[in-house]
VEXMI-427139 format. One record per residue (C-alpha): x, z, y; residue in three letters. Coordinates in nm, 2 decimals. Layout:
BEGIN
        x        z        y     r
        X        Z        Y   ALA
...
***
This chain:
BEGIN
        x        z        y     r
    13.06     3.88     6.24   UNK
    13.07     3.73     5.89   UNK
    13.21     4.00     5.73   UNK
    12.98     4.30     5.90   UNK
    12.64     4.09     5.81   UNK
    12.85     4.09     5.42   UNK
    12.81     4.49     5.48   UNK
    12.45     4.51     5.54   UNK
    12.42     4.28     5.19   UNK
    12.43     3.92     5.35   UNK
    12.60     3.64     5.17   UNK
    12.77     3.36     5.28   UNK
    12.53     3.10     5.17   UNK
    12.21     3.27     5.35   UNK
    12.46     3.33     5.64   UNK
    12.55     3.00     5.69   UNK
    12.22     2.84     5.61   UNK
    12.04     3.07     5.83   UNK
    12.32     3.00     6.18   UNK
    12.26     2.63     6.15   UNK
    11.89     2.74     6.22   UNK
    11.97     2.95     6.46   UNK
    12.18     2.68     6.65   UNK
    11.89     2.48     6.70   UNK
    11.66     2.71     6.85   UNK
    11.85     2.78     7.22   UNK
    11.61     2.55     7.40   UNK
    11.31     2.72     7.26   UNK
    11.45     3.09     7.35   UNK
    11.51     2.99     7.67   UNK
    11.16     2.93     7.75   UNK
    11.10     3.28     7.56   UNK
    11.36     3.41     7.83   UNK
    11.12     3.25     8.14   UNK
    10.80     3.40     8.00   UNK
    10.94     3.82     8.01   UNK
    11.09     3.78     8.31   UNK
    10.76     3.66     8.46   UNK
    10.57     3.95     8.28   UNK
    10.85     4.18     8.37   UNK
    10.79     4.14     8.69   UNK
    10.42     4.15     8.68   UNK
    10.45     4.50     8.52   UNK
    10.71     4.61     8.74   UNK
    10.48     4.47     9.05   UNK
    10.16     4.69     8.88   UNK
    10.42     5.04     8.85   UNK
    10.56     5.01     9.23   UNK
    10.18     4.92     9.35   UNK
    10.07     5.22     9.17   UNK
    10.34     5.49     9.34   UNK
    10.47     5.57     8.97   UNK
    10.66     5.94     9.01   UNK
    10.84     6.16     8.81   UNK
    10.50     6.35     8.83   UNK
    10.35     6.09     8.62   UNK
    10.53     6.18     8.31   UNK
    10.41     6.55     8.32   UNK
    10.21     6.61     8.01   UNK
     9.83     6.80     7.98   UNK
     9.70     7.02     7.70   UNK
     9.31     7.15     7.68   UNK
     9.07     6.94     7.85   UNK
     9.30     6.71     8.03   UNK
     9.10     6.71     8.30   UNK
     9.30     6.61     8.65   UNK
     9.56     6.44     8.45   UNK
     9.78     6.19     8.74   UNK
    10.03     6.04     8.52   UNK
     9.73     5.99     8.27   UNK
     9.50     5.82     8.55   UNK
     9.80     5.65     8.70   UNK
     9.87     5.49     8.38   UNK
     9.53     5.35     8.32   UNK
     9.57     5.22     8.71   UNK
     9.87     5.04     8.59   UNK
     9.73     4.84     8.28   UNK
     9.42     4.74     8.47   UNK
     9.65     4.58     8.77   UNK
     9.89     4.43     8.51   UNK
     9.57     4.25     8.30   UNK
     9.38     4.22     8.63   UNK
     9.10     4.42     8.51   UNK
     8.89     4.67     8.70   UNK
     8.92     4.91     8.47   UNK
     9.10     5.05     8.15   UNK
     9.13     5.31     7.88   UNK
     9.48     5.40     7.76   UNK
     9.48     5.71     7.53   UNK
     9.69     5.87     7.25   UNK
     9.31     5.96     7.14   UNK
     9.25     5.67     7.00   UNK
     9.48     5.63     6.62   UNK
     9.52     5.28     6.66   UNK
     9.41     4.87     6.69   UNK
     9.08     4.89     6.46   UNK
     9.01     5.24     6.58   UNK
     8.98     5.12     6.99   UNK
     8.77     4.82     6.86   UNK
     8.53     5.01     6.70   UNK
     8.54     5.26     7.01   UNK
     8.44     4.93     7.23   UNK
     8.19     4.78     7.01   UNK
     8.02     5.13     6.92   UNK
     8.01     5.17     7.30   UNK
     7.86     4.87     7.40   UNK
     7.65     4.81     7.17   UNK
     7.26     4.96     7.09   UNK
     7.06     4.95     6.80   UNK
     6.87     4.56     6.75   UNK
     7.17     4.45     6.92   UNK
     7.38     4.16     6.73   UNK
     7.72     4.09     6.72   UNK
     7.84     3.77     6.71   UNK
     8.19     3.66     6.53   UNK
     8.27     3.31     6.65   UNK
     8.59     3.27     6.50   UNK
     8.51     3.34     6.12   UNK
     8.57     3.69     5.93   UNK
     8.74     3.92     6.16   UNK
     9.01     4.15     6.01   UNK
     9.01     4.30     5.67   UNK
     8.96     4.68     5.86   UNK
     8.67     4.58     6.08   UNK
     8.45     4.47     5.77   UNK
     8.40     4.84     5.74   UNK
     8.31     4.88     6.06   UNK
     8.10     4.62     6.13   UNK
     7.94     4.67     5.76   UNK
     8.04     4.36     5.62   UNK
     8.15     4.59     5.33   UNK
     7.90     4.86     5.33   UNK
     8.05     5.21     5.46   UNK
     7.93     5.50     5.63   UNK
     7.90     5.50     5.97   UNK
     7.91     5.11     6.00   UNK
     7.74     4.93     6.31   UNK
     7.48     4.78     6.08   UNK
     7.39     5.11     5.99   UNK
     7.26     5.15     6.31   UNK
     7.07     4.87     6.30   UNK
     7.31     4.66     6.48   UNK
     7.30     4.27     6.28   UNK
     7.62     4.08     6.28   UNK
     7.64     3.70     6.27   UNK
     7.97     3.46     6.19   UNK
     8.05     3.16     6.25   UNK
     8.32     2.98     6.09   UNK
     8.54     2.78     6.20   UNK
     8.61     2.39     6.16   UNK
     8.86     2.29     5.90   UNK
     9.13     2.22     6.13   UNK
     9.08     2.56     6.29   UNK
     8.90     2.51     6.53   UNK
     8.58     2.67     6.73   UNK
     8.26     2.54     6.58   UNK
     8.08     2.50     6.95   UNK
     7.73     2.38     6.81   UNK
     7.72     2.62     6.48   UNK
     7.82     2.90     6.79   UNK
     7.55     2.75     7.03   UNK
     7.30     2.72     6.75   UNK
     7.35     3.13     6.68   UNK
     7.36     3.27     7.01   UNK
     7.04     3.44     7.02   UNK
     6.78     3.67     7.28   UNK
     6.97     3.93     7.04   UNK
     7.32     3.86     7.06   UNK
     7.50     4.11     7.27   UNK
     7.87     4.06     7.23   UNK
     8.06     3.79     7.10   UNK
     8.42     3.93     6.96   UNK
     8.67     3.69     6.97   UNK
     8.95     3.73     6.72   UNK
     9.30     3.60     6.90   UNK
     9.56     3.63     6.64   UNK
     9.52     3.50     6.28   UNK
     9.54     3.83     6.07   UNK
     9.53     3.77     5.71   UNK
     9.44     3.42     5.74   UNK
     9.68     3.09     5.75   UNK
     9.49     2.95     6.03   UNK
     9.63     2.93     6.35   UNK
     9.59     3.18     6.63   UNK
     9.45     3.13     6.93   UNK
     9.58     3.04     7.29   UNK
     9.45     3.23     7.60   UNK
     9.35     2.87     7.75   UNK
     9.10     2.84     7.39   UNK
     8.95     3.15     7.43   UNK
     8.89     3.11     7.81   UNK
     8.71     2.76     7.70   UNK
     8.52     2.93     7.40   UNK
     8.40     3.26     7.66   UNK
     8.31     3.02     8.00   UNK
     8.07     2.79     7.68   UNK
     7.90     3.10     7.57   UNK
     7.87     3.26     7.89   UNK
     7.69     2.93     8.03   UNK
     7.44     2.94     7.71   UNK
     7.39     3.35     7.80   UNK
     7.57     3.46     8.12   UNK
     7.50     3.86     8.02   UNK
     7.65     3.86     7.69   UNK
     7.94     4.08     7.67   UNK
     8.25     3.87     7.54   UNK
     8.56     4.10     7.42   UNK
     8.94     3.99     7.28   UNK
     9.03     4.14     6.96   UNK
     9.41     4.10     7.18   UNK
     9.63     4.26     6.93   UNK
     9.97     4.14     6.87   UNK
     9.92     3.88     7.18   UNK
     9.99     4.05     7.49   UNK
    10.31     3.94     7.70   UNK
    10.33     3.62     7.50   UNK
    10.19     3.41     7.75   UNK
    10.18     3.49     8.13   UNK
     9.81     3.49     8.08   UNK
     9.59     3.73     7.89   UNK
     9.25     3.69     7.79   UNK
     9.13     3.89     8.12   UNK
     9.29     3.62     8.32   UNK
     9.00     3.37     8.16   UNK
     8.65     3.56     8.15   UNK
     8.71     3.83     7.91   UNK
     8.50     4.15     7.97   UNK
     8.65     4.33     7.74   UNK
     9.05     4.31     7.59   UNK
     9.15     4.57     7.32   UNK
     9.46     4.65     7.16   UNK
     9.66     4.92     7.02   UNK
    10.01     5.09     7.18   UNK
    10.21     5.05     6.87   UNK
    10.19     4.69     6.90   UNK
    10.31     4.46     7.20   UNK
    10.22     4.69     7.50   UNK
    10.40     5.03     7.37   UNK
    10.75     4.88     7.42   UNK
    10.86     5.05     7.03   UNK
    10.87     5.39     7.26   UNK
    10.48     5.48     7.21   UNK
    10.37     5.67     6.92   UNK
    10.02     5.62     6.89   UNK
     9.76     5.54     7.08   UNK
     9.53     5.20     7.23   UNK
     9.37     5.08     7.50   UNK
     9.07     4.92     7.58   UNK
     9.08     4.70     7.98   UNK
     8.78     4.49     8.13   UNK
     8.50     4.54     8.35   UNK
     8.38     4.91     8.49   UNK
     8.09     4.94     8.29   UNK
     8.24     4.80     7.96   UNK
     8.51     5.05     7.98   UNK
     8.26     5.34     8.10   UNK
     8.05     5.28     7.79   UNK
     8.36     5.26     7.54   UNK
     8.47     5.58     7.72   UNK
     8.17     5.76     7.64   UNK
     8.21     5.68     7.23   UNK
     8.63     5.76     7.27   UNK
     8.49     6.14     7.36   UNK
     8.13     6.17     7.42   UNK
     7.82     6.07     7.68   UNK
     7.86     6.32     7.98   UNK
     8.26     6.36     7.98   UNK
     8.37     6.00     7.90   UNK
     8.71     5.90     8.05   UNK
     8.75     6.24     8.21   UNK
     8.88     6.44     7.94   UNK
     9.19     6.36     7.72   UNK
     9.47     6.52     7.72   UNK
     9.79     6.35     7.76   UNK
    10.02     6.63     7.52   UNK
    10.35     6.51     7.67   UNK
    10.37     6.12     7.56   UNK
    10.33     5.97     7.92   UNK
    10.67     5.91     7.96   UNK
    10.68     5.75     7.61   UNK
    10.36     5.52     7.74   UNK
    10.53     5.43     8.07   UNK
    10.91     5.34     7.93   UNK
    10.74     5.17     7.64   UNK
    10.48     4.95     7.87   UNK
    10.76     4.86     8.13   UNK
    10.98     4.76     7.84   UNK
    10.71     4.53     7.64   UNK
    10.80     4.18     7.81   UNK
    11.15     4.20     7.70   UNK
    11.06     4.38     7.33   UNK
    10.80     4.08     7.27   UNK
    11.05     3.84     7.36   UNK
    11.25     3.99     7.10   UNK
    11.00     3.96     6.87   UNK
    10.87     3.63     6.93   UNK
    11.22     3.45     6.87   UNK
    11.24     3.65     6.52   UNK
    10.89     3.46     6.47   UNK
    11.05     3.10     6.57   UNK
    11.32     3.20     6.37   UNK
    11.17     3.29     6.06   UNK
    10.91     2.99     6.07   UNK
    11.21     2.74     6.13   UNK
    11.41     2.92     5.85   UNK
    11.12     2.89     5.53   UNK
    10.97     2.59     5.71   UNK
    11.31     2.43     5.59   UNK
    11.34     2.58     5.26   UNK
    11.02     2.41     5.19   UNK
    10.68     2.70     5.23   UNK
    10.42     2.65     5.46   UNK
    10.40     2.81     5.77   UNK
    10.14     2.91     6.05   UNK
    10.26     2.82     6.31   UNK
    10.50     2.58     6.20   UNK
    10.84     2.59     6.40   UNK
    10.80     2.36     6.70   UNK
    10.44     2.48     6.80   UNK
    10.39     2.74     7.05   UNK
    10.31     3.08     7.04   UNK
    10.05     3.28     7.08   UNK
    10.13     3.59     6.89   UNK
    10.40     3.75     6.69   UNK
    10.27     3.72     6.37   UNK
    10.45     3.45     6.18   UNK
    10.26     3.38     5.81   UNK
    10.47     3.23     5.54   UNK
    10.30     3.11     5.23   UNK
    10.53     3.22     4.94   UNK
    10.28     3.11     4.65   UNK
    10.39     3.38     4.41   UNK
    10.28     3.80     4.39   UNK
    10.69     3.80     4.36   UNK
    10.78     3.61     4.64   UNK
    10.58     3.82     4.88   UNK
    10.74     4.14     4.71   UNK
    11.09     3.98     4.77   UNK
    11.03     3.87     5.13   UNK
    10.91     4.25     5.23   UNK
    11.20     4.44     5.01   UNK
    11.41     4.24     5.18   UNK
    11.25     4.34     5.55   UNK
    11.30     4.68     5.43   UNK
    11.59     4.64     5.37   UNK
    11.72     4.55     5.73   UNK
    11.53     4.87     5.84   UNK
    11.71     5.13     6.07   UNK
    11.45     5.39     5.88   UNK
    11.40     5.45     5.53   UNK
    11.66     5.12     5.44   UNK
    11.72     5.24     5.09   UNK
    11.34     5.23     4.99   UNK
    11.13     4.95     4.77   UNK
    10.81     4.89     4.93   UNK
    10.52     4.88     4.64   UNK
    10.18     4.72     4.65   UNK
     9.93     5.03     4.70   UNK
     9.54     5.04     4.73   UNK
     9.54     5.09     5.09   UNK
     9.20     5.22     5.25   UNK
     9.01     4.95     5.49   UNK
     9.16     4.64     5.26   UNK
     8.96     4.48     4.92   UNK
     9.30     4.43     4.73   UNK
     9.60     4.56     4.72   UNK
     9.86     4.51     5.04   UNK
    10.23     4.57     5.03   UNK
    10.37     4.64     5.38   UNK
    10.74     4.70     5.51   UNK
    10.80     4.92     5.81   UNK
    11.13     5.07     5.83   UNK
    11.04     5.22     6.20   UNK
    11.08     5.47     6.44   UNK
    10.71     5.52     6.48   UNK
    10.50     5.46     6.11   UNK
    10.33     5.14     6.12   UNK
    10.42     5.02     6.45   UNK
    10.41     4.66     6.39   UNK
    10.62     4.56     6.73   UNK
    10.91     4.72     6.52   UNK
    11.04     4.52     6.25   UNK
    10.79     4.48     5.96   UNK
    10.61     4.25     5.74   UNK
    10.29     4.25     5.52   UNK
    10.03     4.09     5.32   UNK
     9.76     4.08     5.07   UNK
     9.86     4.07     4.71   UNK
     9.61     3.76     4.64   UNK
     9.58     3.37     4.66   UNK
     9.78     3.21     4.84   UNK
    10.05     3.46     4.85   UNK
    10.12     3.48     5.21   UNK
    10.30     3.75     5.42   UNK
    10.29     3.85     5.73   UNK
    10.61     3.92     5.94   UNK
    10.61     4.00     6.31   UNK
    10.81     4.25     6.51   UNK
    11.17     4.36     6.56   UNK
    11.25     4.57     6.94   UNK
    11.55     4.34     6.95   UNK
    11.61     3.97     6.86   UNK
    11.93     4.04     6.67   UNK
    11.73     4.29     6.46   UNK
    11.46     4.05     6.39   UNK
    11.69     3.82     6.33   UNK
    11.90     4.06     6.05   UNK
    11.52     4.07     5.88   UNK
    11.47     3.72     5.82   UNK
    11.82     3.65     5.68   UNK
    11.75     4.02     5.41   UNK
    11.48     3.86     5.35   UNK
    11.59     3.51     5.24   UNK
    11.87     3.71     5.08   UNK
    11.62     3.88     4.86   UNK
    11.42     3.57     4.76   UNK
    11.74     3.42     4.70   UNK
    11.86     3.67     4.46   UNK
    11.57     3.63     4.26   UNK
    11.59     3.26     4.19   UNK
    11.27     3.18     4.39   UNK
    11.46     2.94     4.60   UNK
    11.77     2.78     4.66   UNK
    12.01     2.75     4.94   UNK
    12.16     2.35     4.96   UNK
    12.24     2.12     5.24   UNK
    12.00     1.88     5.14   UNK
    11.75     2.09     5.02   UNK
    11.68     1.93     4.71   UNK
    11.65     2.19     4.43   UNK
    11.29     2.38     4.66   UNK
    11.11     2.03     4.62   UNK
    10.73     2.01     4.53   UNK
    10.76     2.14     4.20   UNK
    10.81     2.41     3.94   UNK
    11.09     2.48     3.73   UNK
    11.19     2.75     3.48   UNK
    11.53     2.97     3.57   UNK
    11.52     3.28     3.36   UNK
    11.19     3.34     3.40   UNK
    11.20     3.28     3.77   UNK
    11.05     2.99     3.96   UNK
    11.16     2.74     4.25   UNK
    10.79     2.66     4.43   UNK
    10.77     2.39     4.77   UNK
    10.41     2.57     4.89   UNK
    10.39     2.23     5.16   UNK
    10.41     1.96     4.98   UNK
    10.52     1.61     5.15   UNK
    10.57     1.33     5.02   UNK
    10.87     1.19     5.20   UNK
    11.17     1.34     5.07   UNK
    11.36     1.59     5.27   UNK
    11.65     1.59     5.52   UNK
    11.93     1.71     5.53   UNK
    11.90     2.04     5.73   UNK
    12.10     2.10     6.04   UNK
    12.07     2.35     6.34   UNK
    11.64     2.21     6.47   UNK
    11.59     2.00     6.20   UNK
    11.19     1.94     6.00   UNK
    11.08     1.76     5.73   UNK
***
């Protein structure tokens, strides 16, 4: 095994350093194990209920209309998040686009939509018209309020009480932490956070922003109040195998109305062609438990692994999950551009490329991302990403396999370590909490502590 991960451009240090990690994390996977075979099952439950065929996977051109394996589809994501109803369309491009397609929807002119968890992602700015941009809600005269949340991340209840309003209309609740170090939400805090608003304002429409979440608990946001749970395909639920496409699952009339933006008021949910990518949608949805298990212990993995080298992490090693995204805070432009060549470089796609920062449309700096994948962008595969401003942190999440996800975190520590930005000891004691000058280089601890390190072994922390 040694000498094969020495093929794909492993050393021996970052080998060794990264199995004693890996030793102390079989406890933790286990419980990884427990959660897909639960959500397995669910799905499996939803498809058999459902009388999946082989008719299912037929594909529809034109109008769509009559579409079974289309319909059937939809009949399965609604039993599997226990919704009444739910869109699932290669229509809609992708996460932000199926947000917009539920707000727009559902919501009317003096409206106002209410952000309880502090600025949503970067993309939905635009929409919203944080950022001014054609098209935005507030450009047709709907008002948006935010509230922040509390230093130690979490909901502000009387600054949220205090700005529900006779106007609000839909509170959007943000569940993963996207590019922000705080941490992400459990289904158990948002089902606290939607049963306080809806006693202040029983009517208001509250929807999950549930990207990168679903599968990770045995619960999703529908299980707790939710009206409204939105997500796109080429994250968790597409299994790696769909290539494109989102869905939007809650109440009848919340998905009726979101229907009738997707195509337009009349024809709603009743057109869409399917053009051949059912069986994609269904392989890739009964697959999703075990792909986000996968995923989830590359996320445990890589916090455990830079958690020990000394960078701060969200969420730290031992704390449990609620999404795939794993931040590391590198401190540096250069260590973030390290951390992703080196995620690109333990891609089964496009391997022998450098990923660049780039002025990418919907963000207000630059972002680098890595996605060496079967399907562009798809974020379930292996990738990783970030802003190229203060405090330096990237983003990594996927892999359709734990030993893949696994091969990215240890390219990536090989990368960093190549450049001098940190060292690889048994006690640890060259990444401490400060700078130092290497040819040109530097060796930065981003979380500070002032007890001194120990010596790392298979589930040790600081």
């Amino acid at each position: 095994m040694n000498q094969l991960y020495a093929q794909l451009g492993i050393s021996r240090e970052v080998y060794d350093y990264c199995h004693e990690v890996e030793l102390g994390l079989k406890e933790r996977f286990q419980k990884f194990d427990e959660t897909a075979e639960y959500n397995q099952m669910k799905v499996l439950l939803a498809m058999q209920k459902n009388r999946v065929s082989e008719e299912c996977f037929n594909g529809s051109s034109g109008y769509g209309y009559n579409d079974y394996g289309r319909d059937t589809l939809e009949k399965v994501y609604a039993d599997t998040f226990h919704t009444q109803a739910c869109l699932v369309r290669p229509q809609i491009a992708c996460g932000t686009h199926a947000l917009a397609i539920a707000l727009f929807g559902n919501l009317r002119p003096g409206d106002e939509l209410l952000a309880p968890a502090g600025k949503p992602y970067d993309t939905l700015e635009e929409v919203i018209g944080i950022r001014p941009s054609r098209g935005s809600l507030a450009e047709y005269g709907v008002t948006y309020r935010q509230v922040d949340l509390l230093e130690d991340g979490t909901f502000d209840y009387e600054g949220i009480k205090n700005a529900i309003s006779e106007k609000t209309k839909l509170v959007a609740i943000q569940r993963s932490k996207g590019y922000q170090t705080r941490p992400s939400f459990s289904v158990a805090q948002i089902g606290e956070l939607i049963a306080f608003v809806k006693k202040i304002k029983p009517d208001v429409i509250c929807m999950v922003d549930n990207c990168y979440g679903e599968f990770v608990d045995t619960v999703e946001p529908s299980d707790v109040g939710a009206d409204m749970m939105v997500g796109s395909l080429i994250k968790n639920p597409g299994g790696g195998l769909a290539p494109i496409g989102g869905y939007i699952a809650g109440t009848k009339e919340c998905v009726e109305n979101a229907s009738f933006r997707m195509t337009c008021p009349g024809l709603g949910m009743e057109v869409g062609a399917s053009l051949g990518v059912n069986r994609s949608f269904y392989q890739g949805f009964f697959l999703a438990p075990m792909v986000t298990k996968g995923a989830l212990k590359g996320a445990v993995f890589a916090a455990n692994v830079y958690e020990k080298l000394g960078f701060a992490v969200v969420p730290d090693g031992k704390e449990p999950r609620q999404d795939i995204i794993q931040a590391v805070t590198l401190g540096t432009p250069e260590g973030v551009i390290a951390f992703c060549k080196g995620i690109q470089a333990a891609a089964p796609v496009d391997s022998f490329v450098d990923p660049e920062p780039w002025d990418m449309p919907g963000y207000d700096s630059q972002v680098i991302m890595a996605a060496g994948a079967f399907v562009q962008g798809s974020s379930i595969e292996l990738s990783a990403d970030g802003p190229m401003k203060p405090p330096y942190a990237v983003y990594f999440q996927g892999g359709l396999t734990w030993e893949h996800a696994k091969l990215g975190v240890m390219m990536s520590v090989q990368k960093l370590y190549e450049k001098q930005l940190i060292q690889l000891d048994k006690t640890g004691d060259s990444n401490d909490c400060k700078e130092s000058d290497r040819s040109g280089s530097r060796s930065i601890r981003n979380d500070c502590r002032s007890h001194s390190r120990k010596e790392w072994r298979g589930g040790d922390t600081h």
